[in-house]
C-alpha positions, 0 to 999 in steps of 0.5 A: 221078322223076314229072317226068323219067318223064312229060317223057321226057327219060330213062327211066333213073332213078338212085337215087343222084342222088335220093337223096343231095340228100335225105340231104345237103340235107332232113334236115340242115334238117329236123333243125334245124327240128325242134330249133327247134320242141322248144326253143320248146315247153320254153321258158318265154314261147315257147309262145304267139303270142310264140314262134309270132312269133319262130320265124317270124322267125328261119326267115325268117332262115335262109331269106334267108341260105341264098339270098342267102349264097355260102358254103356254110357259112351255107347253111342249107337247102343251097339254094346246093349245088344251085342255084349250081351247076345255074345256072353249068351254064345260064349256060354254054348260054344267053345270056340268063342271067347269070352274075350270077343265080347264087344267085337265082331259076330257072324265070321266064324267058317262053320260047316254043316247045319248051323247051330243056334240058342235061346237069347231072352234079348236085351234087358232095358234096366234103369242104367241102360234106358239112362244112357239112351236118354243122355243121348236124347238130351244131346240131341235136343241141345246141339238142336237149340244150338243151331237153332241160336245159330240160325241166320238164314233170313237175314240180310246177305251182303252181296259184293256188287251193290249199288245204292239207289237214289232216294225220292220224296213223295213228288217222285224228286231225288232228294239224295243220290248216292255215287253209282259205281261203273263196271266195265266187262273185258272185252269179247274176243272171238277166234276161229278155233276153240284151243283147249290148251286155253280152257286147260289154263282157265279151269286150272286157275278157276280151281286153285282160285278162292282159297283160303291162305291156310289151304295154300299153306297146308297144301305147300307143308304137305308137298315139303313133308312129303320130300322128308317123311320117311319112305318106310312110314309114307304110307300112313302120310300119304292118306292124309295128303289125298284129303287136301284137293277133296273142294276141288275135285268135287266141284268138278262137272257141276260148277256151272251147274251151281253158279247158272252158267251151263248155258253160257257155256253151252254157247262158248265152246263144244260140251266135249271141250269144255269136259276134257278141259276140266279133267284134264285141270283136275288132274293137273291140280292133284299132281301139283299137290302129291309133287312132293311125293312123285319126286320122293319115289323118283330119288329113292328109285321105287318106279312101281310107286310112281306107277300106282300113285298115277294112276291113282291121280287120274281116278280120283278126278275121273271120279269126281268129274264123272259123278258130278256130271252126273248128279250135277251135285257135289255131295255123291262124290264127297261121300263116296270118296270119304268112303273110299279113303277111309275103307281103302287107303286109311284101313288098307282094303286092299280092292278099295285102296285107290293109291295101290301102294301097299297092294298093286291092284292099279290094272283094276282103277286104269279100267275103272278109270277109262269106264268112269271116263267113257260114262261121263262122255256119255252123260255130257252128251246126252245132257247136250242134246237135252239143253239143245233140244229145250232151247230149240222148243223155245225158239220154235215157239218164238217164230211165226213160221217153220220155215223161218225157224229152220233157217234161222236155226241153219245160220 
């Protein structure tokens, strides 16, 4: 309505005409997409960056067969009702439209001069139209009684650690004791230095920890095709070898967060070890998995390759760490990286190719790699001095004078 208003081709709005493709078109998508989102927050394995994945793929799906399909009953976002329609109208005007674009892309024709316009009478909602819009209602509603079936999240959770308590009569007497099991902690050793080597090894073995065996299984099939895919056609294995670490990278700099233990933490070693120790294992994680690829370079001698494939590795989880830093949440950096790897890598973007294989723009991700970089040590340190600053209110609060509180705090 701004766009017709601030053009001033009509100042007379129909509310209808507005209206009606927002009821016929958004909601039965949104809908859908809503019921999609329910269904992989309940299903058991699709929570996570797994899910996160294939929710990606299959709207990615949705997307192409609502463009490139005619029928309208496979038009999932409705895109066809308005565009085929709205672009037969423009072929009819101008000739340097084809009739053959319909279904394609509108609005990229360099025109100079004042832009030339004609009437549209806009969509028309027949009975087979409004049909196919209802399809898509009723799958929406039925992946939602799906979910609904599949729903658990009140019941009882197994828990690894449990211990079954004694039972008592009513005069308060053990009538039944259950074995109590004893779990002994390693014990604390404490060093007058902080090695960072030492928290590089533990981060890296948290990361590659807790997969699944076929994780282990694709990421060791992955390093073995890359030595024998051809170098002519690595390009197109490359992207799908860039999805393997994503549960790795986007756990980076919110773990702690996740599991509540940031103030354990706080209290072990320096913010700023503990940052570059995790960046460093994210980096040393995803130049073991793309292995395979740096010594198929290195053999067919492409050095500039190997160039903009490291650079690409310390970007990625420079992303990763940064965002999650920031957001204290994997999901941000899920999104944008699917984004990222689906505009850039897949379609070969060229300014959104991290890998810059195909296209050389590695001096622009080494800048954004030392910006993203500097950001992070930025946020790590401001939320150090929050974390520091609470708990020093709190201990305030707990002591009698202010003079014994500072000297607390100074020992």
């Amino acid at each position: 309505m701004g766009m017709q208003l601030l053009r001033g081709e009509d100042l007379h709005i129909n509310l209808a005409a507005y209206l009606l493709p927002l009821l016929f078109v958004s909601i039965p998508s949104l809908l859908l997409l809503s019921a999609f989102t329910v269904l992989f927050d309940v299903l058991p394995g699709l929570k996570g960056a797994v899910g996160n994945v294939l929710f990606f793929v299959i709207w990615i799906f949705f997307s192409v067969m609502s463009i490139s399909n005619s029928s309208s009953l496979w038009d999932v976002f409705g895109i066809n009702a308005i565009q085929t329609g709205m672009t037969k109208e423009a072929a009819a005007h101008f000739d340097f439209i084809s009739a053959n674009e319909i279904g394609g892309s509108i609005g990229y024709y360099p025109i100079e001069g004042r832009t030339p316009t004609f009437e549209w009478s806009g969509v028309d909602w027949n009975g087979h139209l409004l049909t196919s819009r209802l399809i898509w209602v009723l799958a929406a509603m039925a992946i939602i009684l799906l979910s609904s079936q599949l729903f658990n999240r009140f019941a009882a959770a197994k828990t690894a650690f449990s211990v079954k308590l004694p039972a008592y009569d009513v005069k308060n007497k053990v009538v039944e004791r259950e074995e109590r099991k004893s779990y002994q902690l390693s014990p604390v050793k404490r060093d007058k230095r902080v090695r960072l080597s030492r928290l590089v090894r533990a981060e890296f073995r948290i990361m590659i920890k807790g997969m699944s065996i076929w994780w282990y299984l694709l990421v060791l099939g992955s390093m073995m095709t890359s030595l024998l895919v051809p170098l002519d056609q690595i390009k197109s294995w490359l992207p799908i070898l860039m999805l393997w670490p994503l549960a790795i990278w986007s756990q980076m700099g919110n773990r702690e967060f996740y599991y509540s233990t940031n103030e354990l933490l706080l209290s072990s070693c320096p913010r700023l070890y503990k940052f570059f120790s995790v960046w460093i294992a994210g980096i040393l994680v995803t130049l073991l998995i793309s292995s395979g690829v740096l010594i198929h370079f290195f053999l067919e001698g492409e050095l500039t390759y190997i160039y903009s494939w490291v650079v690409g590795i310390f970007f990625v989880p420079t992303l990763a760490l940064t965002l999650g830093t920031m957001t204290r949440s994997r999901k941000l950096f899920e999104v944008l990286y699917m984004l990222l790897w689906y505009l850039g890598p897949v379609n070969d973007l060229p300014y959104l190719n991290f890998l810059g294989l195909p296209t050389g723009y590695s001096t622009l991700y080494i800048m954004l790699t030392f910006v993203l970089l500097v950001v992070g040590i930025m946020i790590q340190h401001v939320q150090e001095g929050n974390l520091l600053a609470g708990f020093r209110k709190n201990t305030k609060m707990n002591q009698p004078t202010k003079g014994e509180y500072h000297e607390k705090l100074e020992k």
